[in-house]
RODO-2510 file (C-alpha; in nm, 4 decimals, decimal comma):
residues 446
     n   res          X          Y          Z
     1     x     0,0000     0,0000     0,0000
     2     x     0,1282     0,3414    -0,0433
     3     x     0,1778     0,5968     0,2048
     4     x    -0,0605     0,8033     0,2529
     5     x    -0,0322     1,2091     0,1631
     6     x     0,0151     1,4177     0,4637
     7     x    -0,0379     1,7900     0,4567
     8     x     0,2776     1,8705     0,6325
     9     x     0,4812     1,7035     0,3826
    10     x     0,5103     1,7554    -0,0692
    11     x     0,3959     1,5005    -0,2111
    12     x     0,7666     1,4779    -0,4075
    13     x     0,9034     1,3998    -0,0626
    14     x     0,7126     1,1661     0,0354
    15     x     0,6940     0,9256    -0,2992
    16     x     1,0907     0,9472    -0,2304
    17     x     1,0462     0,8252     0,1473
    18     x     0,8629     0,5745     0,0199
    19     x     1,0772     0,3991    -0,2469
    20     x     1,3142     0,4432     0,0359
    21     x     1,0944     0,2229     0,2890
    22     x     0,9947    -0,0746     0,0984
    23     x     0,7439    -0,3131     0,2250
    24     x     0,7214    -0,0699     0,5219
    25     x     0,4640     0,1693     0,4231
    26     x     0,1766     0,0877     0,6641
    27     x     0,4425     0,1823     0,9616
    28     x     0,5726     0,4744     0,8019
    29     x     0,2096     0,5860     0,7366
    30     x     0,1267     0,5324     1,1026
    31     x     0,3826     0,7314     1,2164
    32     x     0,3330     1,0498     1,0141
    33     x     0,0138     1,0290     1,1470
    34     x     0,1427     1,0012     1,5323
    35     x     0,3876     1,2801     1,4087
    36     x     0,1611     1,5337     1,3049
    37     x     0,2482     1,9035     1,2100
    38     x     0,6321     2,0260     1,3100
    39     x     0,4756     2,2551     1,5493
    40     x     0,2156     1,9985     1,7229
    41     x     0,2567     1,8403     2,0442
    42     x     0,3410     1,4813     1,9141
    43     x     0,2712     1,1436     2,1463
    44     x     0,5407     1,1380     2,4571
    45     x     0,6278     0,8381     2,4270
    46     x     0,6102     0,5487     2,1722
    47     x     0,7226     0,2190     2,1328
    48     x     0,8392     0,0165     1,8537
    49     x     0,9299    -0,3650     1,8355
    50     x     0,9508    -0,6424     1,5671
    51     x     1,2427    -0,9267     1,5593
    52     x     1,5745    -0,8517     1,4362
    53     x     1,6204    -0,7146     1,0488
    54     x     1,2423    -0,6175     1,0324
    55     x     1,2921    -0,2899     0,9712
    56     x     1,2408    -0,0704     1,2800
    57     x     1,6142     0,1146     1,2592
    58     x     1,6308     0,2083     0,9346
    59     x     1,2503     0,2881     0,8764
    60     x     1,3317     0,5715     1,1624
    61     x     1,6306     0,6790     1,0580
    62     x     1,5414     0,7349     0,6885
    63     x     1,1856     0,8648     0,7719
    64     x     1,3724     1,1616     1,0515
    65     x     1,6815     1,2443     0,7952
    66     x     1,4529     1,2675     0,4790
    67     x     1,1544     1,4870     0,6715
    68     x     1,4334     1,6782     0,8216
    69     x     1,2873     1,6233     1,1956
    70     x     1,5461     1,7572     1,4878
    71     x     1,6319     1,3943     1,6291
    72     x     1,9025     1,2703     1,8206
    73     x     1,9498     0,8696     1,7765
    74     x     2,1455     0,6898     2,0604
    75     x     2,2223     0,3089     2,1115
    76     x     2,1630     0,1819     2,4750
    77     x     2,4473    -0,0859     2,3956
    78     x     2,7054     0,1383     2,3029
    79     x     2,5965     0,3914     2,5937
    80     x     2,5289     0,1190     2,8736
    81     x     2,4979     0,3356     3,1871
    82     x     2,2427     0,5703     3,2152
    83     x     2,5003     0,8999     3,2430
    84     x     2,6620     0,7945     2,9391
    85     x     2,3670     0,7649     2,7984
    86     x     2,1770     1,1234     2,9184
    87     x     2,4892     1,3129     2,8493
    88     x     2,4965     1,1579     2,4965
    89     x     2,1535     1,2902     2,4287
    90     x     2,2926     1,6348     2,5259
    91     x     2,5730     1,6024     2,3525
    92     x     2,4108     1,5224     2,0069
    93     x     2,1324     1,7988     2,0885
    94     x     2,4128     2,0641     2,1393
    95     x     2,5587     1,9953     1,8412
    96     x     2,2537     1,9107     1,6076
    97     x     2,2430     2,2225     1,3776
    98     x     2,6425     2,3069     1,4016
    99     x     2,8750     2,1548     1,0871
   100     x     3,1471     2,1095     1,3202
   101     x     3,1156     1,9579     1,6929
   102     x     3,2602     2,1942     1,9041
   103     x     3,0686     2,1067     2,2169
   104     x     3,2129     1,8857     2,4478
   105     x     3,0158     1,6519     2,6824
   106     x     2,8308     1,7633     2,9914
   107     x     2,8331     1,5894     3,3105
   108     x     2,4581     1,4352     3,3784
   109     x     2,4649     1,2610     3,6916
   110     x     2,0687     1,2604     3,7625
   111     x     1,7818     1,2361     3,5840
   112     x     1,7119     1,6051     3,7412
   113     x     2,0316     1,7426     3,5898
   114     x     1,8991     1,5811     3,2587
   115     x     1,5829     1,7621     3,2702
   116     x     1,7543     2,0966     3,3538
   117     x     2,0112     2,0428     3,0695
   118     x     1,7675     1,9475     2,8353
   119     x     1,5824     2,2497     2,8735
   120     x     1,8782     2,4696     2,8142
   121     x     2,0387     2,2622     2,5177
   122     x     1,6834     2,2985     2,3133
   123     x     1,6376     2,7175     2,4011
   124     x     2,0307     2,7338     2,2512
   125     x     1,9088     2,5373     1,9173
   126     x     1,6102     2,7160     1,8723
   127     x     1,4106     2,4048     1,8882
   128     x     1,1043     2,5160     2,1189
   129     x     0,8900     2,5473     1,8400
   130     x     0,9294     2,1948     1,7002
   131     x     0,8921     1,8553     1,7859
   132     x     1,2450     1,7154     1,8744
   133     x     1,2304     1,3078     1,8939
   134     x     1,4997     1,1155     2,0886
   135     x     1,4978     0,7800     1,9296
   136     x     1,6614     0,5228     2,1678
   137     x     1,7433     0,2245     1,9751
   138     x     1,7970    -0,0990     2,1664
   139     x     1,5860     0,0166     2,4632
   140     x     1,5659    -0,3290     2,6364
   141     x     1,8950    -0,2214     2,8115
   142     x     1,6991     0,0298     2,9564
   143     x     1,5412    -0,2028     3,1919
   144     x     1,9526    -0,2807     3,3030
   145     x     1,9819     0,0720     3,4819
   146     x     1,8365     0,2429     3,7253
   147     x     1,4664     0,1881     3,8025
   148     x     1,3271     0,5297     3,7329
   149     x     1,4985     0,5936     3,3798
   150     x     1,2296     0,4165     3,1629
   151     x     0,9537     0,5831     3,3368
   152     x     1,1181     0,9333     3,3464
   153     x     1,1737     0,8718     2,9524
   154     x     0,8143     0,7915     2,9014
   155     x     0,6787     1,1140     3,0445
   156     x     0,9943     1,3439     2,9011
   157     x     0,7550     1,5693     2,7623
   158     x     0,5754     1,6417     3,0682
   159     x     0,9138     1,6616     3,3009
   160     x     1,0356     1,9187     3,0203
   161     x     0,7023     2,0896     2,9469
   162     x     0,8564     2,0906     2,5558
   163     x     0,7796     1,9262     2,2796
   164     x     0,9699     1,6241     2,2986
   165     x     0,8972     1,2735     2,1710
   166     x     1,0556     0,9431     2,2895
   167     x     1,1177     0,6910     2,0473
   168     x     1,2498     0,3480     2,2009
   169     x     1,3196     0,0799     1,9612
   170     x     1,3197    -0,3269     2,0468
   171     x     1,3000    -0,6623     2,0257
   172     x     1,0936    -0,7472     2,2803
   173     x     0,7490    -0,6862     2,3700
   174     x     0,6254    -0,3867     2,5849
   175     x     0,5096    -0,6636     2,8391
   176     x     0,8379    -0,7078     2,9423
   177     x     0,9179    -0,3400     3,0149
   178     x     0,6131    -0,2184     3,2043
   179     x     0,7394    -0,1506     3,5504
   180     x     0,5406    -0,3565     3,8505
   181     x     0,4885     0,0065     4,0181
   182     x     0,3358     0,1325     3,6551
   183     x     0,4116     0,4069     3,4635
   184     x     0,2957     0,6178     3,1623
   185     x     0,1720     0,3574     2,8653
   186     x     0,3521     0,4379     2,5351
   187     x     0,1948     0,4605     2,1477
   188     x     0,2769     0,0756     2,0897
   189     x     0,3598    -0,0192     1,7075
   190     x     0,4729    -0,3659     1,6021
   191     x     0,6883    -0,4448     1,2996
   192     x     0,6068    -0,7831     1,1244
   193     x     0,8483    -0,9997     0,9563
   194     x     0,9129    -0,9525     0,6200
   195     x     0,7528    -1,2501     0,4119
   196     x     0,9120    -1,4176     0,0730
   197     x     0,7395    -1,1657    -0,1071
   198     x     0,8547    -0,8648     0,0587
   199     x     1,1974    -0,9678     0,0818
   200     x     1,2013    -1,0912    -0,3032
   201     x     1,0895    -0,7162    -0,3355
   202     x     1,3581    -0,5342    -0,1277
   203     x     1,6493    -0,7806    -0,2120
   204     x     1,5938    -0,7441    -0,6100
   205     x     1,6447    -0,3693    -0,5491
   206     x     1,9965    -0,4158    -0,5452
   207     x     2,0706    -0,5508    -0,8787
   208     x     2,3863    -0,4973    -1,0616
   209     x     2,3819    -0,2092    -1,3657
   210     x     2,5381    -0,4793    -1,5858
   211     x     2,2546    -0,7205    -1,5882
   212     x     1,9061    -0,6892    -1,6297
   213     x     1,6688    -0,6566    -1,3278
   214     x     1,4407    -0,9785    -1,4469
   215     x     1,8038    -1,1307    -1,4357
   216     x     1,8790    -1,0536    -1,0977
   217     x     1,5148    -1,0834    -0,9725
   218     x     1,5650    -1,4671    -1,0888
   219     x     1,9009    -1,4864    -0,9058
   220     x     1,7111    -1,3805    -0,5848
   221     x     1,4194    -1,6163    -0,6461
   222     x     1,6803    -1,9135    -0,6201
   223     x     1,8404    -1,8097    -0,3232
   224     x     1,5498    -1,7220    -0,1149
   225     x     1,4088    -2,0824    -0,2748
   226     x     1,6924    -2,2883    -0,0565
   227     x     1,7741    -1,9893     0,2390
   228     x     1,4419    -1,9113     0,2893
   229     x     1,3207    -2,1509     0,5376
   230     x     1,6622    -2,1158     0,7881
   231     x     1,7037    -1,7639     0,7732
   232     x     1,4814    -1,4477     0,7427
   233     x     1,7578    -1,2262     0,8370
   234     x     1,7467    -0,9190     0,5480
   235     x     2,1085    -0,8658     0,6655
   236     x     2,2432    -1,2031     0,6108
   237     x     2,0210    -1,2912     0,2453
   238     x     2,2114    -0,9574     0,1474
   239     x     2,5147    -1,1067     0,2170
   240     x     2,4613    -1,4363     0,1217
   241     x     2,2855    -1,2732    -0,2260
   242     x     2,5897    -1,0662    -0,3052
   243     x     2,8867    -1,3093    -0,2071
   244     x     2,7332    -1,6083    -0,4410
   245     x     2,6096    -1,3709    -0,7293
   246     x     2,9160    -1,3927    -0,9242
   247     x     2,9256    -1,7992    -0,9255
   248     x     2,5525    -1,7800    -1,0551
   249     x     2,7128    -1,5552    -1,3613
   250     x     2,9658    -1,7825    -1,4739
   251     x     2,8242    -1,9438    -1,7256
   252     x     2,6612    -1,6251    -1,8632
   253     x     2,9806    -1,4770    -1,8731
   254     x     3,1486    -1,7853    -1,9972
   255     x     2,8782    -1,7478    -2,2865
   256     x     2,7472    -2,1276    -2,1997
   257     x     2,4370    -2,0074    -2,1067
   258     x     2,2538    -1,7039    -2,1918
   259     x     2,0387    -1,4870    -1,8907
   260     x     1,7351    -1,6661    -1,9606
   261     x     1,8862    -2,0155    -1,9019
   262     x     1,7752    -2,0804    -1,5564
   263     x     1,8321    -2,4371    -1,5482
   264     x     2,1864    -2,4281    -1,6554
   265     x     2,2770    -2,1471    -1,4511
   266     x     2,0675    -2,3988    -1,1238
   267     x     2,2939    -2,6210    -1,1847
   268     x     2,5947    -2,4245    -1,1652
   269     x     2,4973    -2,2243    -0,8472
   270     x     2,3480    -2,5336    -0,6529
   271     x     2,6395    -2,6931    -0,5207
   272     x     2,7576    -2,3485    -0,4170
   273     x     2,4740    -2,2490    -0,2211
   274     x     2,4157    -2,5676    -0,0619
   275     x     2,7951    -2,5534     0,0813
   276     x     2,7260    -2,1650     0,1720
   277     x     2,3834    -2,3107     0,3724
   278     x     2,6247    -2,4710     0,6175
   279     x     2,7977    -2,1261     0,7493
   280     x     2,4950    -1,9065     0,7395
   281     x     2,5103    -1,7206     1,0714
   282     x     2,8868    -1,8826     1,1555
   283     x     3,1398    -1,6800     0,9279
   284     x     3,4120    -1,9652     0,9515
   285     x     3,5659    -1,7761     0,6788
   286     x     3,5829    -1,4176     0,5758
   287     x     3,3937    -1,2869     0,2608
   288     x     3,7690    -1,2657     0,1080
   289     x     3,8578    -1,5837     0,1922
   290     x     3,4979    -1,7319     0,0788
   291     x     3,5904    -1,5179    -0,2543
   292     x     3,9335    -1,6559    -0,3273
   293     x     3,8304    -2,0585    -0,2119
   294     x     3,5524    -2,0094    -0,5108
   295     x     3,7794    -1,8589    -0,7664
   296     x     4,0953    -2,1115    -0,6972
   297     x     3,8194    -2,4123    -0,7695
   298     x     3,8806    -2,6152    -1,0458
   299     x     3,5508    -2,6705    -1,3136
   300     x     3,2845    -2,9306    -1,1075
   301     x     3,5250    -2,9379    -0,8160
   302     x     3,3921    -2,7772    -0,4707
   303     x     3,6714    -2,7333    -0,1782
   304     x     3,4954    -2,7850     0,1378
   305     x     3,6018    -2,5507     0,4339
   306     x     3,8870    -2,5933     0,6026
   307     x     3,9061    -2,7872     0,9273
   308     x     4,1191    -2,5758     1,1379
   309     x     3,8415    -2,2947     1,0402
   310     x     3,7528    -2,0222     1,3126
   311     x     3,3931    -2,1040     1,4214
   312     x     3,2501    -1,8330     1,6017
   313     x     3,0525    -1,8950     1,8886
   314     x     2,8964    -1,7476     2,1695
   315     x     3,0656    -1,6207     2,4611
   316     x     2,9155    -1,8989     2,7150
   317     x     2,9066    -2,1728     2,4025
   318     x     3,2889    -2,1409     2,4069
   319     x     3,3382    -2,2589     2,8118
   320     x     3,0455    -2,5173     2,7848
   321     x     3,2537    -2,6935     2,4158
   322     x     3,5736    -2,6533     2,7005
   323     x     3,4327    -2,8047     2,9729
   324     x     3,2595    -3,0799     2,7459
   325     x     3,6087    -3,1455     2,6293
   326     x     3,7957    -3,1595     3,0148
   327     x     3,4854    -3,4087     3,0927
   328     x     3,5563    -3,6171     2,7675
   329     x     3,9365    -3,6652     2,8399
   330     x     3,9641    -3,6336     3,1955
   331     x     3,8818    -3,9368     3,4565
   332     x     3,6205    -3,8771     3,6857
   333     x     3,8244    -3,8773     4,0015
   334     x     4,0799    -3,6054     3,8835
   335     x     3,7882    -3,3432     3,8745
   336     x     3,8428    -3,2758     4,2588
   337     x     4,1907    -3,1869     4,1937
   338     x     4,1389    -2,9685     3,9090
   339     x     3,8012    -2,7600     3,9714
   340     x     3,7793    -2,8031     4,3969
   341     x     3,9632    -2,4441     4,5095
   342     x     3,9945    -2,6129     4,8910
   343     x     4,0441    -3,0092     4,7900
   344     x     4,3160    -3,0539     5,0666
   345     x     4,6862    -3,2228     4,9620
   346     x     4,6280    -3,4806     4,7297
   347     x     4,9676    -3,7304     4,7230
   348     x     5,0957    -3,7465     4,3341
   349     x     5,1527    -4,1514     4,3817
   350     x     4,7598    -4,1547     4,4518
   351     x     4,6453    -3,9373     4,1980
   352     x     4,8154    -4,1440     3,9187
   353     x     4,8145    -4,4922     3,8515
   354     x     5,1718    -4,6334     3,8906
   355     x     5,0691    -4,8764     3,5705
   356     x     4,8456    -4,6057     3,3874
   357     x     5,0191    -4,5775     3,0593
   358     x     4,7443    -4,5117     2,7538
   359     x     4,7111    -4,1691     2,7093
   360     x     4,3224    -4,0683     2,6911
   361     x     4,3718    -3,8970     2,3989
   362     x     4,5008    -4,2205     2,2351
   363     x     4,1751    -4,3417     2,3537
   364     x     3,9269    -4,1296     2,2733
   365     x     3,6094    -3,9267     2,4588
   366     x     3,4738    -4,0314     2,7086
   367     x     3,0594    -3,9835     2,7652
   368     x     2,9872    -3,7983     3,0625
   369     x     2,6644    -3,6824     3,2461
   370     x     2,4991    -3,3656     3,2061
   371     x     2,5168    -3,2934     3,5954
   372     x     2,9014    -3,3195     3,5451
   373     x     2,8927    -3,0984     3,2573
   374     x     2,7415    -2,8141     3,4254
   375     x     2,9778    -2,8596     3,7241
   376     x     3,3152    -2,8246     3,5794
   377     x     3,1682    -2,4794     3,3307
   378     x     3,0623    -2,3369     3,6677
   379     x     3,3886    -2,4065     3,7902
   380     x     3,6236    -2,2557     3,4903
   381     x     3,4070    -1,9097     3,4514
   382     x     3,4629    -1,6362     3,6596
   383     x     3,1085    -1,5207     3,7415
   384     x     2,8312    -1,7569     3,8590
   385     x     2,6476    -1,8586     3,5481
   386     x     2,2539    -1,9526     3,6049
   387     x     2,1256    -2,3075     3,4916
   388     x     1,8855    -2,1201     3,2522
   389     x     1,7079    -2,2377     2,9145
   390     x     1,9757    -2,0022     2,7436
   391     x     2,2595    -2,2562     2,8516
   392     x     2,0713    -2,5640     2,8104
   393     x     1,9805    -2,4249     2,3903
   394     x     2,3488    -2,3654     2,3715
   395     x     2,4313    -2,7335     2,4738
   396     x     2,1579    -2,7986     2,1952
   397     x     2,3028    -2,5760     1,9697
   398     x     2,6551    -2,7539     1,9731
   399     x     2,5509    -3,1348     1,9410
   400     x     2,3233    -2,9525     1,5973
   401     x     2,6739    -2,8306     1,5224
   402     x     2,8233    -3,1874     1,5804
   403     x     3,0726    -3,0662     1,8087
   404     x     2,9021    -3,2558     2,1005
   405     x     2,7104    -3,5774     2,0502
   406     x     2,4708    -3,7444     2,2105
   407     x     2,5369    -4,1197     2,3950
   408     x     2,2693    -4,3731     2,4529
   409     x     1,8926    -4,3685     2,4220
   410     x     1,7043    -4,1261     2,5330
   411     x     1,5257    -4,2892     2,8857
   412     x     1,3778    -4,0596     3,0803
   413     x     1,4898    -4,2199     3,4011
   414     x     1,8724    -4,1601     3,3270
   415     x     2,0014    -3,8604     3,2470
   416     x     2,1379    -3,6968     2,9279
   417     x     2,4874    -3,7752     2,8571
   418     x     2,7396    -3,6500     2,5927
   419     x     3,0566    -3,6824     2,3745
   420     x     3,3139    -3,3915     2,2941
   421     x     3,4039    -3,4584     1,9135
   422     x     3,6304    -3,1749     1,8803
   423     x     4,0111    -3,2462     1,8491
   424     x     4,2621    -3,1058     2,0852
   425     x     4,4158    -2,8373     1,7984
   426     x     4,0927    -2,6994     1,7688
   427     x     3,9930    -2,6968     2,1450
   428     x     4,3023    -2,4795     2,1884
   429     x     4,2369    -2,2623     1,9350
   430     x     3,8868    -2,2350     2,1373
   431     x     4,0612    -2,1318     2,4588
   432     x     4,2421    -1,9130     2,3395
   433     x     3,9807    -1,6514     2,2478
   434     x     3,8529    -1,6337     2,5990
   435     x     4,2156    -1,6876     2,8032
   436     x     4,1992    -1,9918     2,8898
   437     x     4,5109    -2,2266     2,9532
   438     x     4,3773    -2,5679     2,9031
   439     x     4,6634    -2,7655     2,9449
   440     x     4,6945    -2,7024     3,2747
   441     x     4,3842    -2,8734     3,3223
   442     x     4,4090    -3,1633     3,1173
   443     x     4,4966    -3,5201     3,2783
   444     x     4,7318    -3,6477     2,9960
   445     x     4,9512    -3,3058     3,0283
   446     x     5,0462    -3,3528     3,4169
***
């Protein structure tokens, strides 16, 4: 649907907002709406949420830079504590309608001294007459700091008595933020997922000058035809769609298949994308390196990844892959000696078997339990990590990634229990991003 004409705005401006905003023109029309005139009291406070890629950054920033609206647009991520993130505001409001920053931060230590500057930054910018929006992006950190920022931001307009409107960006639902003691409800707008058809839309946007737009459009057909169903990310099927576009032109460019040839030029890209469908989300490689394995291929030949490969995972995945390993090669009764702080004096001749001597690596993992698991990561990270679903979907997330298997059936009287299937070159490499020595704490090293 279009969006719809507002009196405040030419037409000529909006028709360009809206090839700007694809697939996002029932939001954008919503919010014109909400905004009103420039010299109208807008809504205090609203609130905008929607999973990642679906929109809700860009839509705001293009809409407030091509309306020319006085914003200010800070990340709650980057500025983590609320007087980094108040004197940010203040900062960007000083300098909004200079060319070159000369202001320098101001110290905001309360919400009071917020209020004050606030007042004073706006009367030096000439911005009482206008609606000023401060569009906090990432505003679930909010709910990190102290407990009366988020309501204080939600009734900004009536601490200030100016026209200001807050704008806090998510991912999660405004369930989650109301406060138990209440506080002022905000203007609440979702953004949907793009479907197939909307990202079809916005990805065949970016076709190449040197090929036709039917040409492309096919191109992007394909890849949302095998992507489509694992990821909906509009960030990663741009990525994806402009690191494999070159393989897909081959034969065109090879003149062994003309543009129209989408069978021949299937075949060509299919064993491409399939191998690209296994690092979707992982970069194992960079897009350089992905770039120069695809040109040194020989015709029909496809080089599979290579197995010392940096796999990045998360922070917690990395300790719970390390202690899976320590409980695969380690005996059971050496974990009091390595992960008990206060385990008393343990005699060497009683810790190792006079006769032990196969190495456990020679041997292979060992399966452990799930209880044992969980004991050894608690012991090797610093700060006290909570049993929560969030670790358990990790563990899930590494035997999907084969670098943990699963032992036995599954009975529900016994039990989960596991395999590390990593080898020790890579474990290291592991450690290493997170500082972790683990040789010291591996039995065959002693």
């Amino acid at each position: 649907m279009p969006i719809l004409q507002h009196p405040a705005y030419p037409p000529a401006t909006l028709l360009c907002l809206e090839s700007l905003v694809p697939c996002r023109e029932s939001q954008v029309s919503t919010l014109l709406s909400i905004f009103g005139e420039r010299q109208q009291l807008s809504f205090p406070s609203i609130f905008i949420y929607g999973h990642t890629s679906s929109g809700k950054t860009y839509v705001m920033k293009t809409l407030l830079n091509t309306l020319q609206l006085p914003h200010v647009f800070v990340n709650c991520v980057e500025f983590f504590t609320s007087r980094l993130l108040l004197e940010e505001i203040l900062f960007q409001l000083q300098n909004y309608s200079s060319e070159t920053k000369q202001a320098s931060h101001v110290p905001c230590d309360t919400f009071n001294d917020f209020v004050r500057l606030l007042k004073q930054a706006l009367a030096s910018q000439n911005l009482q007459d206008q609606t000023v929006y401060v569009v906090l992006d990432r505003a679930e950190q909010l709910r990190e700091m102290e407990a009366n920022i988020l309501p204080a931001f939600l009734r900004l307009q009536e601490l200030t008595d100016r026209n200001v409107t807050v704008i806090l960006l998510s991912e999660i639902v405004w369930e989650m933020f109301r406060p138990n003691t209440g506080c002022f409800e905000p203007f609440v707008l979702y953004f949907p997922d793009y479907s197939i058809g909307h990202l079809q839309k916005i990805l065949s946007q970016n076709h190449p000058p040197e090929y036709s737009a039917d040409f492309y459009s096919a191109y992007i057909n394909i890849l949302l035809g095998v992507f489509y169903m694992v990821c909906r990310d509009l960030k990663e099927l741009q990525h994806l769609a402009a690191l494999n576009f070159s393989k897909y032109c081959e034969p065109v460019v090879r003149r062994e298949a003309k543009e129209r040839d989408t069978r021949k030029l299937w075949k060509n890209i299919e064993p491409h994308l399939k191998k690209a469908m296994q690092t979707v989300y992982l970069r194992e490689i960079s897009s350089s390196q992905w770039e120069r394995l695809q040109s040194e291929e020989e015709p029909g030949q496809i080089k599979g990844l290579s197995a010392h490969a940096h796999v990045e995972l998360p922070y917690y995945s990395k300790f719970l892959l390390i202690a899976a390993y320590l409980a695969s090669y380690n005996p059971v009764r050496t974990d009091k000696r390595f992960f008990l702080k206060h385990h008393g004096k343990i005699k060497k001749t009683n810790f190792m078997k006079k006769h032990e001597k196969t190495s456990n690596h020679l041997l292979g993992p060992k399966p452990f339990p799930l209880d044992r698991l969980l004991a050894i990561l608690y012991s090797i990270v610093d700060n006290r990590v909570a049993p929560t679903a969030n670790i358990f979907s990790q563990i899930t997330s590494l035997v999907t990634l084969q670098l943990l298997s699963v032992v036995g059936n599954n009975d529900q009287l016994d039990g989960p229990r596991y395999k590390c299937t990593v080898s020790l070159d890579f474990i290291r490499a592991i450690a290493r991003t997170v500082n972790f020595d683990i040789i010291k704490y591996l039995y065959d090293f002693l």
